[in-house]
N, C-alpha and C positions, 0 to 999 in steps of 0.2 A: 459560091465556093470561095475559101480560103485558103489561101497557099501562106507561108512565111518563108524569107531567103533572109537566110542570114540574120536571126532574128528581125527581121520587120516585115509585117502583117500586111499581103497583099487580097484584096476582095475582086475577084474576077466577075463577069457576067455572063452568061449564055451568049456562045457555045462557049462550054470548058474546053480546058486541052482535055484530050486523052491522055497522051503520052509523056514522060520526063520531058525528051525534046522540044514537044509544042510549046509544054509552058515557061523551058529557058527560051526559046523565040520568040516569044507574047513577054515575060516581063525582063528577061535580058538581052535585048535584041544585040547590042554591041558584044557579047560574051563571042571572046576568041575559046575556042575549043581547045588547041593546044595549049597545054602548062596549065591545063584546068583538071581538079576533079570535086567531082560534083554527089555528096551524101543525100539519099533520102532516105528519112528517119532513121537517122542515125548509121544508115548501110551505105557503103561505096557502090554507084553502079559503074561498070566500065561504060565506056565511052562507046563501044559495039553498041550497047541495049538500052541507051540513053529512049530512040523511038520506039525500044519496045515494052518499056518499062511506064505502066499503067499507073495515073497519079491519082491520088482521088482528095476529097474536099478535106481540109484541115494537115492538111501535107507539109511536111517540114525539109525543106531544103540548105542545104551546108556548102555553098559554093568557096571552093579554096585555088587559091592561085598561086603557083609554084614563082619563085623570085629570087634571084641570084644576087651572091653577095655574101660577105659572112662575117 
């Protein structure tokens, strides 16, 4: 299985995640939740349905993180 975060190309191995959430805790284990939002393929999921939100092989992830200042 292939995921990509943020443009770069990650290769997983059995088990997959299933859900949004297992595979930001498998390749972003440091990812703070809050000030985060998080696109697959190209859709916003809220932060509710991150574990229910089914990924599958060739997945494309858009991790953004909200930052003060201006």
């Amino acid at each position: 299985m292939q995921i990509k975060i943020n443009n770069q190309q990650h290769q997983l191995k059995q088990p997959f995640p299933d859900s949004l959430q297992e595979a930001l805790d498998l390749l972003v284990p440091d990812l703070k939740p809050k000030g985060v939002a998080v696109a697959l393929n190209q859709q916003v999921v809220p932060r509710p349905l991150w574990a229910q939100t089914k990924i599958h092989d060739q997945a494309e992830l858009l991790i953004i993180t909200a930052t003060q200042g201006g």
